[in-house]
N, CA and C atoms as an extended XYZ file, in Angstrom:
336
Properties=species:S:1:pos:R:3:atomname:S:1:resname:S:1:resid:I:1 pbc="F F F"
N         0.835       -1.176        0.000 N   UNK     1
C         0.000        0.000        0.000 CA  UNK     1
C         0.878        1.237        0.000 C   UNK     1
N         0.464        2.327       -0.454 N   UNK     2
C         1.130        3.938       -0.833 CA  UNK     2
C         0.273        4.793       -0.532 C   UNK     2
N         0.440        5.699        0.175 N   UNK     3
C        -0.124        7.188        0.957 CA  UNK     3
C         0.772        7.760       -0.624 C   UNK     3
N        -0.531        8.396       -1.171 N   UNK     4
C         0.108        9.239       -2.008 CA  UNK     4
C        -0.773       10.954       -1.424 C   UNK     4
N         0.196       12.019       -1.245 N   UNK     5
C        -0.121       12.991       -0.479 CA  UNK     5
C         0.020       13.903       -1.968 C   UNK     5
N        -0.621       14.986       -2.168 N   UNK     6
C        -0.474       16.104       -2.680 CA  UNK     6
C        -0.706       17.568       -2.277 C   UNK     6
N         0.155       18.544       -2.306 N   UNK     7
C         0.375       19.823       -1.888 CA  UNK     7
C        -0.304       20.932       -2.992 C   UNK     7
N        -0.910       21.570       -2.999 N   UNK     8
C        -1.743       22.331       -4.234 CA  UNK     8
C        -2.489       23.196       -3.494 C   UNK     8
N        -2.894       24.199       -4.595 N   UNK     9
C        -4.036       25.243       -4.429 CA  UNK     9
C        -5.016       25.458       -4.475 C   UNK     9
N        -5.967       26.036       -3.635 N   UNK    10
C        -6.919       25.192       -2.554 CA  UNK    10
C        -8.489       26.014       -3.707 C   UNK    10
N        -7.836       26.479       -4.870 N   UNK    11
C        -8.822       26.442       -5.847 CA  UNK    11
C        -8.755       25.019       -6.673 C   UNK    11
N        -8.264       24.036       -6.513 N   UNK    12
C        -7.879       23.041       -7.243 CA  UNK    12
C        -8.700       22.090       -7.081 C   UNK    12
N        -9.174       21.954       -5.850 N   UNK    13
C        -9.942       20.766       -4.763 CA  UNK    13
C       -10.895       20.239       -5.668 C   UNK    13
N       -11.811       20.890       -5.915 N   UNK    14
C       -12.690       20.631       -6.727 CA  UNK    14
C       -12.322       19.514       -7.836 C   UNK    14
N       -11.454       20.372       -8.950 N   UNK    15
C       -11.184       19.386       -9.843 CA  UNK    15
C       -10.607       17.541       -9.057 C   UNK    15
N        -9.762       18.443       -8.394 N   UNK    16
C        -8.967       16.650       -8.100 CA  UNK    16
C       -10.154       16.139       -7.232 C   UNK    16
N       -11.334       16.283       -6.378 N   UNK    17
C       -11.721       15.233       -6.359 CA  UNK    17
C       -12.854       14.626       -7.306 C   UNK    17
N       -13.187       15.424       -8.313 N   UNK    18
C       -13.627       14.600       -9.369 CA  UNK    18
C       -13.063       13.800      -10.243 C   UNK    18
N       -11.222       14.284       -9.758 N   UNK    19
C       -10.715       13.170      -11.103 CA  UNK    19
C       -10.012       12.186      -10.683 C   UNK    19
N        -9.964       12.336       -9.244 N   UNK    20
C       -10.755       11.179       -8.194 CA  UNK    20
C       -11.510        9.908       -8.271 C   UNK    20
N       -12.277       10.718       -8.295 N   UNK    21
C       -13.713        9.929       -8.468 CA  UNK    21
C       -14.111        9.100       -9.820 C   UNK    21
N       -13.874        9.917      -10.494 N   UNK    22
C       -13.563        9.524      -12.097 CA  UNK    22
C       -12.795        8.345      -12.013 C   UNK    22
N       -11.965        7.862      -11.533 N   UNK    23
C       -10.604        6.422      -11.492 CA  UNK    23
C       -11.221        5.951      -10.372 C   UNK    23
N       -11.979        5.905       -9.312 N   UNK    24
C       -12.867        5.027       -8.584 CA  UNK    24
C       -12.179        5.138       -7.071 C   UNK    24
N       -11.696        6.098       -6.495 N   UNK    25
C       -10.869        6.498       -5.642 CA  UNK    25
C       -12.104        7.452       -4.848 C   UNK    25
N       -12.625        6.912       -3.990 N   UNK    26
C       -13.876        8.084       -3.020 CA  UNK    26
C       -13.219        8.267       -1.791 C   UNK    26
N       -12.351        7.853       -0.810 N   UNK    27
C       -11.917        8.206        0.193 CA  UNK    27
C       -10.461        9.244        0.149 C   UNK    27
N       -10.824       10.129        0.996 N   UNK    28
C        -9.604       10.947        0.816 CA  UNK    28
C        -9.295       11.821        2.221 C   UNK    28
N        -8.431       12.547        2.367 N   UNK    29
C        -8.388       13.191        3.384 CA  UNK    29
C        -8.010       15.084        2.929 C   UNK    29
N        -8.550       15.627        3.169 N   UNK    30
C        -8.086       17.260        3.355 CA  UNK    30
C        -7.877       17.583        4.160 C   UNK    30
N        -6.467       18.835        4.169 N   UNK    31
C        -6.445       19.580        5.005 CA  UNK    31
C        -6.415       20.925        4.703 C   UNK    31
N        -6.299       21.765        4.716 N   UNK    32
C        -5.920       23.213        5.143 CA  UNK    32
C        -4.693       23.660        5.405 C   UNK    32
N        -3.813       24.096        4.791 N   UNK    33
C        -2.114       24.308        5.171 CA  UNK    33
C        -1.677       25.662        4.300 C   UNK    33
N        -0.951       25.970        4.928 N   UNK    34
C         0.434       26.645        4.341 CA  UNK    34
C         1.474       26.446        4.189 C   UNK    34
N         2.434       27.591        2.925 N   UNK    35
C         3.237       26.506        2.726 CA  UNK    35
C         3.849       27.850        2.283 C   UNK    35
N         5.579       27.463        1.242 N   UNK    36
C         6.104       28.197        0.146 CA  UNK    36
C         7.115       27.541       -0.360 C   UNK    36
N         7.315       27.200       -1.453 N   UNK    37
C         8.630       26.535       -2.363 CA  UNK    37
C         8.953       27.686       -2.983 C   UNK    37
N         8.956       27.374       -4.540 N   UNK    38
C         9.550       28.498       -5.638 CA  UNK    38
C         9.226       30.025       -5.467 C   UNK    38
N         7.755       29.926       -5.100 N   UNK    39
C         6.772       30.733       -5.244 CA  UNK    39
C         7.394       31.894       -4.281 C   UNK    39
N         7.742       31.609       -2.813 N   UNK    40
C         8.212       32.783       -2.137 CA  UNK    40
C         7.052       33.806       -1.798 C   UNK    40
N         6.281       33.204       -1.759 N   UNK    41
C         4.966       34.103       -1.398 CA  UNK    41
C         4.831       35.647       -2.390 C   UNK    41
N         3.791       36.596       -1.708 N   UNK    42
C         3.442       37.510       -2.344 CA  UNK    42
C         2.874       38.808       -1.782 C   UNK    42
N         2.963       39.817       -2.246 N   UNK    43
C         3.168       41.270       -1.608 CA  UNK    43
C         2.050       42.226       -1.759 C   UNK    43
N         1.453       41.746       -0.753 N   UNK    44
C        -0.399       42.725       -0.484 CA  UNK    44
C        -0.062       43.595        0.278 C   UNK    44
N        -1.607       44.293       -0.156 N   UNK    45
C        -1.624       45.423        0.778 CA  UNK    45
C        -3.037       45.029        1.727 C   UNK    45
N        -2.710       45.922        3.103 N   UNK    46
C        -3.854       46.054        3.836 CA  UNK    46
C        -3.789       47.562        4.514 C   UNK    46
N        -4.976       47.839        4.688 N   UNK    47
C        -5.316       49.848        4.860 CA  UNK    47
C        -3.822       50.393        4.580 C   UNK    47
N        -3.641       49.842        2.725 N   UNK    48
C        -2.935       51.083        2.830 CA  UNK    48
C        -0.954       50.788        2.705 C   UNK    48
N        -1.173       49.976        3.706 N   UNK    49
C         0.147       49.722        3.754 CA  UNK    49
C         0.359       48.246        3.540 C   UNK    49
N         1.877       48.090        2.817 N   UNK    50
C         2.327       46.895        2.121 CA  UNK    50
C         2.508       45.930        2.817 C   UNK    50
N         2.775       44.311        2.637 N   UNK    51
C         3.449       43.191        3.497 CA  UNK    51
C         3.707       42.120        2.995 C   UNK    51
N         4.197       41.350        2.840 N   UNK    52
C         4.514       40.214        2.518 CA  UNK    52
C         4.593       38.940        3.096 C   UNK    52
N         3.364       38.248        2.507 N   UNK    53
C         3.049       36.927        2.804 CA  UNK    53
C         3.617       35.836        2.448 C   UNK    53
N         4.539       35.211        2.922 N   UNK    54
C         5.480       34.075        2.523 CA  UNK    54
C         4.745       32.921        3.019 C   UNK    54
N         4.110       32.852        3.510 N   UNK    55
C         3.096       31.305        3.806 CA  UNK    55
C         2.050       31.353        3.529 C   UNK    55
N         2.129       31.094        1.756 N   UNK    56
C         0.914       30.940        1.191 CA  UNK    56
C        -0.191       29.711        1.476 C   UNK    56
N        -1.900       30.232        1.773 N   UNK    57
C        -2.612       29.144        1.560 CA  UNK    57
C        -2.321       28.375        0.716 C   UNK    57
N        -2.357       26.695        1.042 N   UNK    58
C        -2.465       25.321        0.363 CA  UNK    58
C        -3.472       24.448        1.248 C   UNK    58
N        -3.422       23.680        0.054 N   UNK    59
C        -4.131       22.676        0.489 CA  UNK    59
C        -3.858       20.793        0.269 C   UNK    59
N        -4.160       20.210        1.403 N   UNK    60
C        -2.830       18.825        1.307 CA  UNK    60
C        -4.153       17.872        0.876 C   UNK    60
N        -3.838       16.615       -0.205 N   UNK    61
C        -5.004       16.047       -0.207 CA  UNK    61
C        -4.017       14.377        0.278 C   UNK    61
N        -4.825       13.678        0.760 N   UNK    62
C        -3.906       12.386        1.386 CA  UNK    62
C        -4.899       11.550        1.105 C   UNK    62
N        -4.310       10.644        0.336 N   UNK    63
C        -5.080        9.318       -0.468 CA  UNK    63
C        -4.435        7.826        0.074 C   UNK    63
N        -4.503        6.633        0.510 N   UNK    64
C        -4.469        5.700        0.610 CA  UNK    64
C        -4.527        4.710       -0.283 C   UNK    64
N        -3.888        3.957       -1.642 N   UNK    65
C        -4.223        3.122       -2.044 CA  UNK    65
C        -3.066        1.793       -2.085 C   UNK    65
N        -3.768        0.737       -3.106 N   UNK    66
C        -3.199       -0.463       -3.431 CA  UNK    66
C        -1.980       -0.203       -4.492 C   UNK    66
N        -1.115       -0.870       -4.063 N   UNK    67
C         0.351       -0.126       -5.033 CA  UNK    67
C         0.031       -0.192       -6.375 C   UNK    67
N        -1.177       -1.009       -7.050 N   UNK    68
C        -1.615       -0.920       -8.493 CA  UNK    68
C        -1.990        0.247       -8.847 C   UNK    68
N        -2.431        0.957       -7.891 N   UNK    69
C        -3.461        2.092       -8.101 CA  UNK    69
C        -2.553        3.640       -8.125 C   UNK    69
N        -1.263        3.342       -8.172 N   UNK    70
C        -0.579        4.570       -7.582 CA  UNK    70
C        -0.335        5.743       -8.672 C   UNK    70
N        -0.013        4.936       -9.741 N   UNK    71
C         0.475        5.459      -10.959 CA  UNK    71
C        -1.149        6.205      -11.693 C   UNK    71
N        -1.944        5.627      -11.509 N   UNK    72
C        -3.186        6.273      -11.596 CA  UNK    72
C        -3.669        7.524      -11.103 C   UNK    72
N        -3.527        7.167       -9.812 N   UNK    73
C        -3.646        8.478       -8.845 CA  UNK    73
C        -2.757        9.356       -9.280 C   UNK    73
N        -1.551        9.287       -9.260 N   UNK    74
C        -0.664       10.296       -9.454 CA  UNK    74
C        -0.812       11.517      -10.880 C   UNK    74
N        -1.296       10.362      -11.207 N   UNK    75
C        -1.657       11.126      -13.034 CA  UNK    75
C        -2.867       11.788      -12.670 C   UNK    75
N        -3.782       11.346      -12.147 N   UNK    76
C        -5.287       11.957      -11.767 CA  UNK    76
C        -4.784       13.567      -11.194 C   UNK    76
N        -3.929       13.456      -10.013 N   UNK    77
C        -3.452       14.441       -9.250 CA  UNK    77
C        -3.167       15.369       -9.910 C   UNK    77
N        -1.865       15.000      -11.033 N   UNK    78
C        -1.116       16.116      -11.190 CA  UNK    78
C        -2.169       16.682      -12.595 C   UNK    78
N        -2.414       15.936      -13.245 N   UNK    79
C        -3.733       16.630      -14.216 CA  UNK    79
C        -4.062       17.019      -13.548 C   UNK    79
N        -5.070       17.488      -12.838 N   UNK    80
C        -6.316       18.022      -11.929 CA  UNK    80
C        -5.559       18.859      -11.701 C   UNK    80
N        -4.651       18.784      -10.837 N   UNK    81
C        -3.801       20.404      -10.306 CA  UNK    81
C        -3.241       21.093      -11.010 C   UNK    81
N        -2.837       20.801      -12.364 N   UNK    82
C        -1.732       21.519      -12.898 CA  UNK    82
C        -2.190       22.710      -13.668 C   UNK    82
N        -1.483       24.273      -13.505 N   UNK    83
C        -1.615       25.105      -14.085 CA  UNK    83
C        -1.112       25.938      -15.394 C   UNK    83
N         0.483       24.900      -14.819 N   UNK    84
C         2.184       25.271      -15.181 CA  UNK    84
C         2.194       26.547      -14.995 C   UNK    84
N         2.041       27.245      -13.937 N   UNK    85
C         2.255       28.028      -12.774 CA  UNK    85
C         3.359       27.961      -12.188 C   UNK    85
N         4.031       28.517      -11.151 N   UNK    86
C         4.848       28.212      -10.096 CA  UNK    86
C         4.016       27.974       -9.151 C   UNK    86
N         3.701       27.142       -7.963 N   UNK    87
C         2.876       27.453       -6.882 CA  UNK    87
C         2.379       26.170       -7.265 C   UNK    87
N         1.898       25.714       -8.427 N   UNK    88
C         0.747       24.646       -8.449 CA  UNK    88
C         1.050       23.564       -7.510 C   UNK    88
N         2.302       23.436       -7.105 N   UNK    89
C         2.471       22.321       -5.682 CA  UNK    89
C         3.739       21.124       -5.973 C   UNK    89
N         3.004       19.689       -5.254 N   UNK    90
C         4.070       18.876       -5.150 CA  UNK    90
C         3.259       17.422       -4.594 C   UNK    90
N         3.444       16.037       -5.175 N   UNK    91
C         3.176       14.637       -4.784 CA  UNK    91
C         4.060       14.303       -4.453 C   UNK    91
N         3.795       13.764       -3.285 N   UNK    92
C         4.793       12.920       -2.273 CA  UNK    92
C         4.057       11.152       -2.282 C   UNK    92
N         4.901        9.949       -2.474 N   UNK    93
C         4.318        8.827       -2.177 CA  UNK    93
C         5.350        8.291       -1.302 C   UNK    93
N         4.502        7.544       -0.340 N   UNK    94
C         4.954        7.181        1.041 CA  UNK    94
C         4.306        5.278        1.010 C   UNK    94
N         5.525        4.340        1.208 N   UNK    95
C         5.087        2.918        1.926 CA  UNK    95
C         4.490        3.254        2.904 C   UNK    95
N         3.167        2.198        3.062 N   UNK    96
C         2.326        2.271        4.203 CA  UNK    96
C         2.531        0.692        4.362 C   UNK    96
N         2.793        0.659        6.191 N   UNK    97
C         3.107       -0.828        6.408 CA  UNK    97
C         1.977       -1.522        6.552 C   UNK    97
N         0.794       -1.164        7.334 N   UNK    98
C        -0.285       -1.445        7.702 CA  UNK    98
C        -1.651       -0.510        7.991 C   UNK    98
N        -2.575       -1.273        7.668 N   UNK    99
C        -3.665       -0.104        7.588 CA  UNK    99
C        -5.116       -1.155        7.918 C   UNK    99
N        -5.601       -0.738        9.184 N   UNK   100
C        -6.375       -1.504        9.783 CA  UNK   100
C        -8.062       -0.641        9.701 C   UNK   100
N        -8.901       -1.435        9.748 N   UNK   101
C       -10.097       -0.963        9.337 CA  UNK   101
C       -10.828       -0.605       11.483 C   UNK   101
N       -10.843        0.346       11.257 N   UNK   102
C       -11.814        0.400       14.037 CA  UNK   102
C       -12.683       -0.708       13.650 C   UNK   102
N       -13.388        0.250       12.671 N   UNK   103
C       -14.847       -0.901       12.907 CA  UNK   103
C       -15.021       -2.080       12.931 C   UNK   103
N       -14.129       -2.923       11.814 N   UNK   104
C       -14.456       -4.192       11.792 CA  UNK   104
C       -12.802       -5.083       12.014 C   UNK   104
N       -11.837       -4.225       12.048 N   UNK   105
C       -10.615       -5.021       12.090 CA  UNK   105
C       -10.306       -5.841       10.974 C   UNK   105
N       -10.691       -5.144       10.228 N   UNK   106
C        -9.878       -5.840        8.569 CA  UNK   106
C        -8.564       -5.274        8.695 C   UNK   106
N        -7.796       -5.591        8.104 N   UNK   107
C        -6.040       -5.350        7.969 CA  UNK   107
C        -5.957       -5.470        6.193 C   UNK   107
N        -4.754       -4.694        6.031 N   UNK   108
C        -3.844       -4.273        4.676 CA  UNK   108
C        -5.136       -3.429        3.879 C   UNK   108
N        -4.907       -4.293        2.442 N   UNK   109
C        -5.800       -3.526        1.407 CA  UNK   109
C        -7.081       -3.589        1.899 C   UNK   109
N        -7.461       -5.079        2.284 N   UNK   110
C        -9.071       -4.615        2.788 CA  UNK   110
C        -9.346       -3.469        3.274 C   UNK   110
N        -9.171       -3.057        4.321 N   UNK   111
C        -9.362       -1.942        5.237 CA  UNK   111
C        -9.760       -0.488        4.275 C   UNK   111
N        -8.962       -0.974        3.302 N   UNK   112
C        -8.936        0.522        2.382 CA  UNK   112
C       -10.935        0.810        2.095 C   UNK   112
């Protein structure tokens, strides 16, 4: 199993979880984050006077699947997010050793 995580902009959500859904993938996790790579944030104003925001809103999406499924997802992801922007983000995939279901105590892929 692979935690595939993605880092993106939190106008994006939308698309990726329809293209999601679209490849048969309904469980997911969001969060809410900030962040800055290339991008280095950006230089607003408020009443008036200037500042600079280097921890731009993002948004993390964290998926769980079967190592068949990874290369799928990943393509789903980075389509869905991509602007070719700077900022549009970053996929991270992570081994998952075990993944157990509270309710019923299924273990590995079941659980998913």
């Amino acid at each position: 199993m692979k935690k595939v995580e993605c880092i993106t902009r939190p106008l994006k959500l939308d698309a990726i979880k329809e293209a999601l859904s679209a490849i048969g993938i309904i469980g997911m996790t969001v969060s809410e984050v900030r962040g800055c790579g290339q991008q280095k944030g950006r230089t607003e104003k408020y009443r008036g006077t200037e500042y600079v925001v280097t921890l731009l809103p993002k948004i993390k999406v964290e998926v769980v699947v079967a190592d068949s499924r990874v290369e799928d997802v990943v393509k789903a992801l980075a389509d869905s997010a991509r602007t070719g922007e700077i900022g549009d983000g970053k996929i991270f995939v992570y081994s998952i050793e075990e993944a157990v279901r509270i309710r019923t105590g299924e273990r590995g892929e079941q659980a998913l």
